[in-house]
C-alpha positions as CSV (number, residue, x, y, z in Angstrom):
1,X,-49.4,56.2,188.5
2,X,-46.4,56.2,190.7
3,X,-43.7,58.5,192.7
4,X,-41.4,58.0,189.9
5,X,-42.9,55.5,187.4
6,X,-45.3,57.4,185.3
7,X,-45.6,60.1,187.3
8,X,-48.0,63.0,186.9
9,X,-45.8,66.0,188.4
10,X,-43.9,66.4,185.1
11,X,-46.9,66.8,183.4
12,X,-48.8,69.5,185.8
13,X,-45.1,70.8,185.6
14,X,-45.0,71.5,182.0
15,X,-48.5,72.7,181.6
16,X,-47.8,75.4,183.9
17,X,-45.3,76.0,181.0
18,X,-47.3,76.1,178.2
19,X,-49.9,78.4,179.9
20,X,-47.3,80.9,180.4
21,X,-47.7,83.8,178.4
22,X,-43.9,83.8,177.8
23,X,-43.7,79.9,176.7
24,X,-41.4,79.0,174.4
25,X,-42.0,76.3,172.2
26,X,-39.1,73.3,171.8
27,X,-41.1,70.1,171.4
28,X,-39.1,69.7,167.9
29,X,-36.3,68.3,170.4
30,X,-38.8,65.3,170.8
31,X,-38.5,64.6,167.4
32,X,-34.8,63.9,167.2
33,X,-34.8,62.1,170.9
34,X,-37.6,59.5,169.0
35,X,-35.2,58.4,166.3
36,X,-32.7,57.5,169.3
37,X,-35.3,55.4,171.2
38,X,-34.5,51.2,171.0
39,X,-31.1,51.8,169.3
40,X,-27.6,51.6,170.3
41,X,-27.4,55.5,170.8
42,X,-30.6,56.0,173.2
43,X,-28.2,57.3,176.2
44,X,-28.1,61.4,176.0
45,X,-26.6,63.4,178.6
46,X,-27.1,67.3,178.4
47,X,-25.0,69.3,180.3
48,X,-25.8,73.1,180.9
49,X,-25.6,75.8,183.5
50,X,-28.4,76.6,185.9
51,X,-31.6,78.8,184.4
52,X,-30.9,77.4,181.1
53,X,-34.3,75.3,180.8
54,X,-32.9,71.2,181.4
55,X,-35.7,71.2,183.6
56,X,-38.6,72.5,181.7
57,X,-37.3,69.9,178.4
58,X,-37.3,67.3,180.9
59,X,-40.7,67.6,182.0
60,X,-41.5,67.8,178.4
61,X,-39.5,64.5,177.5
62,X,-41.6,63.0,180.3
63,X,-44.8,64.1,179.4
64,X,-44.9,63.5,176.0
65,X,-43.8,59.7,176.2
66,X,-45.6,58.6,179.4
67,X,-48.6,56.3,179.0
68,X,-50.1,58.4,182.1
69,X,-49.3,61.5,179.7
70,X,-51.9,64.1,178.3
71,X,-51.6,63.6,174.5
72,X,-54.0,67.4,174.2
73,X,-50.9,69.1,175.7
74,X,-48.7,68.7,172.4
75,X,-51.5,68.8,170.2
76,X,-51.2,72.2,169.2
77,X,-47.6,72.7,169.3
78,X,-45.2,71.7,166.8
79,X,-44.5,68.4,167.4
80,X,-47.8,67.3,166.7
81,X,-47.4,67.9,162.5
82,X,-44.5,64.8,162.6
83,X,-44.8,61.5,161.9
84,X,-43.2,60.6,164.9
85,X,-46.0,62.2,167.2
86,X,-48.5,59.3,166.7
87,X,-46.0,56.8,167.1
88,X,-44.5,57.7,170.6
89,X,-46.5,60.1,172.2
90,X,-48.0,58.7,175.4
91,X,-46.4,55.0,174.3
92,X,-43.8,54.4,177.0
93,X,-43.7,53.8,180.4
94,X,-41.4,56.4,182.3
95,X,-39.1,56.5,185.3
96,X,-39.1,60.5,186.3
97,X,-36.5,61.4,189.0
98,X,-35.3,64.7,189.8
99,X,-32.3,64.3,191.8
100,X,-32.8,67.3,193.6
101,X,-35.0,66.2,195.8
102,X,-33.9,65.4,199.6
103,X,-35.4,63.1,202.5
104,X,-36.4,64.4,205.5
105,X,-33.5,65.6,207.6
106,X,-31.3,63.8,205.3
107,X,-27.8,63.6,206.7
108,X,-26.0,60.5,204.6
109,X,-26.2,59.4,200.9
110,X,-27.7,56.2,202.5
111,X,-30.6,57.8,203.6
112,X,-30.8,59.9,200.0
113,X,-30.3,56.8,197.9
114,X,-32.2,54.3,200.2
115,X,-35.4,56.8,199.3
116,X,-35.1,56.7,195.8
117,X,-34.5,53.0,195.1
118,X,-37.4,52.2,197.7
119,X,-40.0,54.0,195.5
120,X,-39.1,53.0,192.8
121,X,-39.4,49.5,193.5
122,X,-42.7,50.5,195.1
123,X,-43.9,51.9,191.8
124,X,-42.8,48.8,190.2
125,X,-44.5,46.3,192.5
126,X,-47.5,48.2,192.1
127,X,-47.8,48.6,188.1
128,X,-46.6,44.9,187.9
129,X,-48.4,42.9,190.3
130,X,-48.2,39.6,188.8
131,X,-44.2,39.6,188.7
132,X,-42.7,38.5,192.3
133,X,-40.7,41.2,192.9
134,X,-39.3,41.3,196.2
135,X,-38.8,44.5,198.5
136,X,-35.2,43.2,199.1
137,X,-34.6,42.8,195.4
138,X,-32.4,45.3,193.7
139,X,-34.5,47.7,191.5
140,X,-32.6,46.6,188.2
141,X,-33.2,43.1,188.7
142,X,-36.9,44.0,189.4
143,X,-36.8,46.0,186.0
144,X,-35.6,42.9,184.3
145,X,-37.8,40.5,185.5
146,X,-40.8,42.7,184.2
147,X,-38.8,42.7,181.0
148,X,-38.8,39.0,181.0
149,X,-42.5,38.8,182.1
150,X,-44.6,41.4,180.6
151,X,-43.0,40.5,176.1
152,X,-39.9,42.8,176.4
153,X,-41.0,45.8,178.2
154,X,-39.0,48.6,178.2
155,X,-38.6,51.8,179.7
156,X,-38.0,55.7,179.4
157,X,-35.7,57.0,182.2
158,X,-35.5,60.8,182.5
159,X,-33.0,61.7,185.4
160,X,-33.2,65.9,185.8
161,X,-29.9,67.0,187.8
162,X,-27.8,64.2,188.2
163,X,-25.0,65.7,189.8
164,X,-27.1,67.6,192.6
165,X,-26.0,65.6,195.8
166,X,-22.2,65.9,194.4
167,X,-22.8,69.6,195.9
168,X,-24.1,68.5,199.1
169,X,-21.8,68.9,202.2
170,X,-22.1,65.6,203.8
171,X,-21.1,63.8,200.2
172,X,-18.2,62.4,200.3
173,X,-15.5,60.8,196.8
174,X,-16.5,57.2,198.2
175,X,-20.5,58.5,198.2
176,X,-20.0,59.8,194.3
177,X,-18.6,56.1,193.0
178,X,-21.5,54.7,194.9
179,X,-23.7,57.3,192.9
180,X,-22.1,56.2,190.0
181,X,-22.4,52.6,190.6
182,X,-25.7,53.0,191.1
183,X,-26.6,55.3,187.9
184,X,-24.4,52.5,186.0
185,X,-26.1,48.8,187.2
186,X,-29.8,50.5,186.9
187,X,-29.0,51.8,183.1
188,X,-25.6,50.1,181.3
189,X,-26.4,47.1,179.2
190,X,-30.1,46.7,180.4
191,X,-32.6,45.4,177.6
192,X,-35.5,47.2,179.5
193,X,-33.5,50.5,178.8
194,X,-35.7,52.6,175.8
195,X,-34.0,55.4,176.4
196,X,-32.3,57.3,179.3
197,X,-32.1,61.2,179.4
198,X,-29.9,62.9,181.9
199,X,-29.3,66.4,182.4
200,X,-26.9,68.4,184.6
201,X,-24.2,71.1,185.3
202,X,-21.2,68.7,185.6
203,X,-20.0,66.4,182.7
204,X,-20.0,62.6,183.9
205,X,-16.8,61.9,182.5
206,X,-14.8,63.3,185.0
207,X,-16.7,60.7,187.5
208,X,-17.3,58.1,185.4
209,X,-14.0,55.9,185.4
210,X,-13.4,53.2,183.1
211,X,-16.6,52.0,181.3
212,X,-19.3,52.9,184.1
213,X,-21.1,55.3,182.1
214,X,-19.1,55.3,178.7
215,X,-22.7,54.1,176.7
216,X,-24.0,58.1,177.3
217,X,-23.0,60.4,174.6
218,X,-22.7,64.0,176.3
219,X,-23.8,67.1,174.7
220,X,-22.1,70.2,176.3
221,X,-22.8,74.0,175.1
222,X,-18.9,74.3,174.2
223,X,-18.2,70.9,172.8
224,X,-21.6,69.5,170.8
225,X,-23.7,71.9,168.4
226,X,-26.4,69.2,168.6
227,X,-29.6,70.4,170.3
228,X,-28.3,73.1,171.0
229,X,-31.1,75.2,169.8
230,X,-33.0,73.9,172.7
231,X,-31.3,75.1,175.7
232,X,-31.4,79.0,176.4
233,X,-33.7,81.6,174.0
234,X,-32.3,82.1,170.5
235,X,-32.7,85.8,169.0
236,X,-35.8,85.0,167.0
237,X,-37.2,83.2,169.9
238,X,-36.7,86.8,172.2
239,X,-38.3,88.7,169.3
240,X,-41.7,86.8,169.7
241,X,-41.6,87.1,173.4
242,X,-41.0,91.2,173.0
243,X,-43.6,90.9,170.5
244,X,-46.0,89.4,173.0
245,X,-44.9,91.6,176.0
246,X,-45.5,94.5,174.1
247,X,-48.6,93.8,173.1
248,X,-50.2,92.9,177.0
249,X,-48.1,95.7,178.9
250,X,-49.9,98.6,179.0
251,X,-46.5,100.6,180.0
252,X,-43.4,98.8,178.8
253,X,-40.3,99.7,180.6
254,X,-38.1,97.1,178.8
255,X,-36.4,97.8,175.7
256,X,-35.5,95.2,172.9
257,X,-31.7,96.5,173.3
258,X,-32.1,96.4,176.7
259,X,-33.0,93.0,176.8
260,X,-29.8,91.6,174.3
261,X,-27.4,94.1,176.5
262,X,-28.4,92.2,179.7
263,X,-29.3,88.9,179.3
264,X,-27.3,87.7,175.5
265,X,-24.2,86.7,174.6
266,X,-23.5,82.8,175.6
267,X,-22.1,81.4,172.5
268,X,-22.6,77.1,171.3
269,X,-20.7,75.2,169.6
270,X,-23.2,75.9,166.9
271,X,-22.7,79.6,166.7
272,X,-25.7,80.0,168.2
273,X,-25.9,83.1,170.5
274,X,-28.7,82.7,173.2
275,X,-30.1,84.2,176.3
276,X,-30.3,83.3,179.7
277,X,-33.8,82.1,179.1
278,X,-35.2,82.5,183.3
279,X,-33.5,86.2,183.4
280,X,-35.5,87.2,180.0
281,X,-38.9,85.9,181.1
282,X,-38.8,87.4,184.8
283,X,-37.6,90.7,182.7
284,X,-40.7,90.8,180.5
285,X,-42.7,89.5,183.8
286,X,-42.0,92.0,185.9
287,X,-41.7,94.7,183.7
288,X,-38.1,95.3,184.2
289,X,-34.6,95.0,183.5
290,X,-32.5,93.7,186.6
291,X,-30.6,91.1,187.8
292,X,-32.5,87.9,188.5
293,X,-29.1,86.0,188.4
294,X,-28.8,83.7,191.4
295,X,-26.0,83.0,193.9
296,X,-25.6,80.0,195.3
297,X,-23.4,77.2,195.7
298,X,-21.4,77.1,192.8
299,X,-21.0,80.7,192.7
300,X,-19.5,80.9,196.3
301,X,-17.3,77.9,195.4
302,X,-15.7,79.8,191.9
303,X,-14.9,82.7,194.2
304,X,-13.1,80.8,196.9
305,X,-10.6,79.3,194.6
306,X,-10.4,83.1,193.0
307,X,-9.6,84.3,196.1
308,X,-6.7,81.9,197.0
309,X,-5.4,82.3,193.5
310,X,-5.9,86.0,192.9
311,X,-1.8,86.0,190.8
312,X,-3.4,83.5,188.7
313,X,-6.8,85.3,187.1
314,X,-6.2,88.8,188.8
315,X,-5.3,90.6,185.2
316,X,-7.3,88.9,183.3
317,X,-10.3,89.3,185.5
318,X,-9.6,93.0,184.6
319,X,-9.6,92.7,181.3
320,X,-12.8,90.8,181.0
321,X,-14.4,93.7,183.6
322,X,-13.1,95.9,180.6
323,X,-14.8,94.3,178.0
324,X,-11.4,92.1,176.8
325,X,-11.7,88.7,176.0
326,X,-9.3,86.4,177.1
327,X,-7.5,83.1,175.8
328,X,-8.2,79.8,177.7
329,X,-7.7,76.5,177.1
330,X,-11.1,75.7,178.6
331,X,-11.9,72.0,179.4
332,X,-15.6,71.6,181.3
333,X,-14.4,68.6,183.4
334,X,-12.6,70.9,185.4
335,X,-15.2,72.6,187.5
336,X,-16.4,69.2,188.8
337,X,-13.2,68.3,191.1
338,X,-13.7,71.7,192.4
339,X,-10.0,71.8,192.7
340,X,-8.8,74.3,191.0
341,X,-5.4,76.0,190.8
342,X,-4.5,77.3,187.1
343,X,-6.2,80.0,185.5
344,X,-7.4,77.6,183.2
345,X,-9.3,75.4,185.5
346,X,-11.1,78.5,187.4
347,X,-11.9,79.5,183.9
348,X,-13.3,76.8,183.2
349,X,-15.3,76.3,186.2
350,X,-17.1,79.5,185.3
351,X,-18.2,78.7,182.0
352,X,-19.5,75.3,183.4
353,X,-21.7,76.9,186.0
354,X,-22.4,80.1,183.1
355,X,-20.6,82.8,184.6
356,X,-18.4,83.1,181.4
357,X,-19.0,82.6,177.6
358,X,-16.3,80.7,175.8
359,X,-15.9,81.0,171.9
360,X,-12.7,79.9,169.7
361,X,-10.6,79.8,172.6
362,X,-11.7,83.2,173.8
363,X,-13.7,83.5,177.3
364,X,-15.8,86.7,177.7
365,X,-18.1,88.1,180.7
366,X,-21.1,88.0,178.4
367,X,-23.6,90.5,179.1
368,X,-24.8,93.0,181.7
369,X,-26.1,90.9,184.4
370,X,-23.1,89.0,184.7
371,X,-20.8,92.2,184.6
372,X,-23.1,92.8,188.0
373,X,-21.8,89.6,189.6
374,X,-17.9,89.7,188.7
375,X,-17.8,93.6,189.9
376,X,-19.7,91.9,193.0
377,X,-17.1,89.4,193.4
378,X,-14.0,91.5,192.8
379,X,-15.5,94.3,195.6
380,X,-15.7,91.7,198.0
381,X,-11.7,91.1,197.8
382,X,-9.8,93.9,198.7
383,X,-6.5,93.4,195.6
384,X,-9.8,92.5,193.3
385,X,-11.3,95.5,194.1
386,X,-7.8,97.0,193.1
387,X,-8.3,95.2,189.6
388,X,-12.1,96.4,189.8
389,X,-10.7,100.3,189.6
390,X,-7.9,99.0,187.2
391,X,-10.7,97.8,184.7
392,X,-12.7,100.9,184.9
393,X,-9.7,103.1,184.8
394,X,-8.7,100.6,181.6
395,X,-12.0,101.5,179.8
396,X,-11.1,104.8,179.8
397,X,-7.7,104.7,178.1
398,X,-9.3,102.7,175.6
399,X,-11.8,105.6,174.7
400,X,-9.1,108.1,174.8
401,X,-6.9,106.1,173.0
402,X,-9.2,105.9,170.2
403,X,-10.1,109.4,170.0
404,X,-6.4,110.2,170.0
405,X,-5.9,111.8,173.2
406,X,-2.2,111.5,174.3
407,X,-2.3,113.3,177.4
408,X,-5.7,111.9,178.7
409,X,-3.9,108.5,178.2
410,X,-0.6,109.3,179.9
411,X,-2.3,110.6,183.6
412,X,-4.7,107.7,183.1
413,X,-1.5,105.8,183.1
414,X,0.0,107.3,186.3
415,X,-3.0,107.0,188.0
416,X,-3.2,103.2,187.3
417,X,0.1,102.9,187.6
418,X,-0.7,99.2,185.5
419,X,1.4,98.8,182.0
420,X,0.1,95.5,181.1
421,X,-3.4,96.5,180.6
422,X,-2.3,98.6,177.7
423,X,-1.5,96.0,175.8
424,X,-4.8,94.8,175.0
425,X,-5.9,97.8,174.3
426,X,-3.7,98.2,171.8
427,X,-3.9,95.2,170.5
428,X,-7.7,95.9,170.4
429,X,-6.8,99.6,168.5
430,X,-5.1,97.4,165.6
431,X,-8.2,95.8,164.6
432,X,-10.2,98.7,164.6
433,X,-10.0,100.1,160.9
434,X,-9.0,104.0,160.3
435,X,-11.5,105.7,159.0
């Protein structure tokens, strides 16, 4: 047992998972990842926004395949009943890192990298005793020398936030090639490589120039329906968990409804609606519906580049507050320059980091905790917090519109004193059928 190299943290990890009484079952995911492992498509990279589960599946992708495993952990869920489960589980040896981890007063990507590829080569020296590995050798030469010395052995690498330190302040574009180069001469063409797993927020293409990385085939929420099913809660999946929470709280405070209004409404590739899977568990936790959303980085990034391009996204932001959807040529590399100018590329950013649902070209605030956060972020800029008014003035018209009310619409419209967002509305009024 090692720091990284079959570690036991992932495991003590996930089986605080399973012994929640809100766990959520998505071993089948194991099941597709062992078809992948020793062929010429065993490099996945998932990319999703935070409090979407990457790390929970990864500490299940580690535990399952590490030697230094506990097979009883899967027996009883549903991985177990496949003919893959004997053949893999607790086979492999597994390289763990989490990215997200910093050295002490860390100040440099030296220090932050020098850390990592020291224990791992520690690990490796100490599981491989017999190979003369070096301290000064680099960690994928060590890897391929146990390759060459123990009859072809190979590795699992499971790498949870890749892209963490590309948010760090002291980072700079020559640090995130040197990331990259790294990432790329421990995993591309390596015979000891399995399989390697990577999750994140940002894409790697956008970093990954020429051929670095080009062997990883990336699944995002908007582009890839595959495994999608196992990232955020799916409707079924939030009816069990209601089921359960209704059953051990003597006093429920939390309605089914309640839950959908605030926490669903991200849309996959698949078609798959899901919920934001950290919000609906702390909900049912704590006996509550709130805002467990949280602010950080990212967040505070998006509404700098709002703010110094308020022309740009100020109507539409309106709209969306209103309940409008709004077209966007959405393209997820965008939120990982972090600079962005066209309403496009701050769009884009947001459904990246999950502040906006995208679907069929359409980008939508999608539920009730997120409304929270954009009426947040358009009160804290004072010609926002003119579009904040705007949008609830907007909702308004919309009802009287519908219900026929002329007059109600025309002082609405003086008040406002904002033509364009009458157009949507009507647009909107067209679809609605006369009854």
């Amino acid at each position: 047992m090692g720091f990284y190299l079959n570690s036991k943290r992932p495991v003590d990890f996930y089986r605080k998972e399973i012994d929640s009484p809100y766990f959520v079952d998505k071993t089948m995911m194991l099941d597709e990842l062992s078809d992948r492992i020793e062929t010429n498509t065993n490099y996945i990279s998932i990319t999703r926004p935070r409090r979407f589960g990457k790390s929970v599946m990864a500490n299940m992708i580690a535990s399952y395949y590490s030697v230094n495993g506990e097979k009883s952990l899967f027996s009883g869920l549903k991985i177990s009943k496949m003919d893959s489960f004997k053949k893999f589980c607790g086979k492999y040896d597994v390289i763990f890192i989490s990215f997200n981890e910093l050295p002490r007063r860390c100040s440099c990507y030296e220090q932050y990298i020098a850390r990592i590829e020291s224990r791992i080569l520690q690990d490796i020296i100490k599981a491989y005793p017999e190979v003369e590995i070096s301290e000064d050798d680099a960690v994928w030469d060590a890897l391929t020398m146990v390759y060459d010395a123990y009859e072809a052995q190979r590795f699992i690498f499971v790498f949870d936030e890749w892209d963490f330190i590309f948010h760090r302040d002291f980072i700079t574009d020559a640090d995130k090639k040197a990331f990259i180069s790294f990432l790329s001469n421990l995993l591309k063409d390596k015979v000891y490589v399995a399989l390697a797993y990577m999750t994140g927020i940002l894409p790697i293409s956008k970093y990954s120039s020429g051929s670095e990385l080009n062997m990883f085939a990336e699944y995002t929420a908007a582009s890839e329906a595959m495994y999608s099913e196992y990232f955020g809660f799916t409707d079924s999946e939030v009816d069990e968990l209601y089921r359960r929470y209704l059953e051990n709280q003597p006093v429920p405070a939390v309605s089914r409804e309640g839950i959908r209004e605030w926490y669903d409404g991200y849309q996959t590739k698949s078609g798959i609606r899901v919920y934001n899977p950290r919000s609906v568990v702390l909900s049912l936790t704590n006996n509550n519906l709130g805002n467990y959303w949280t602010s950080s980085g990212p967040y505070d990034e998006i509404y700098y580049y709002v703010n110094h391009n308020v022309a740009a996204v100020r109507d539409d932001l309106a709209r969306m507050v209103s309940g409008i959807p709004v077209a966007a040529n959405v393209r997820e590399y965008a939120a990982s320059a972090m600079k962005l100018v066209t309403k496009d590329e701050i769009f884009s950013a947001m459904v990246v980091y999950g502040f906006l649902s995208c679907d069929n070209g359409y980008v939508s605030i999608p539920n009730k905790e997120l409304m929270d956060k954009f009426c947040e972020m358009l009160l804290k800029e004072p010609s926002l917090g003119y579009m904040h008014q705007l949008a609830a003035e907007s909702e308004k018209m919309m009802k009287a519109t519908l219900a026929g009310n002329a007059d109600e619409v025309a002082e609405i419209m003086k008040r406002a004193g904002y033509l364009a967002l009458v157009l949507p509305i009507i647009e909107r009024q067209k679809k609605i059928p006369v009854k």
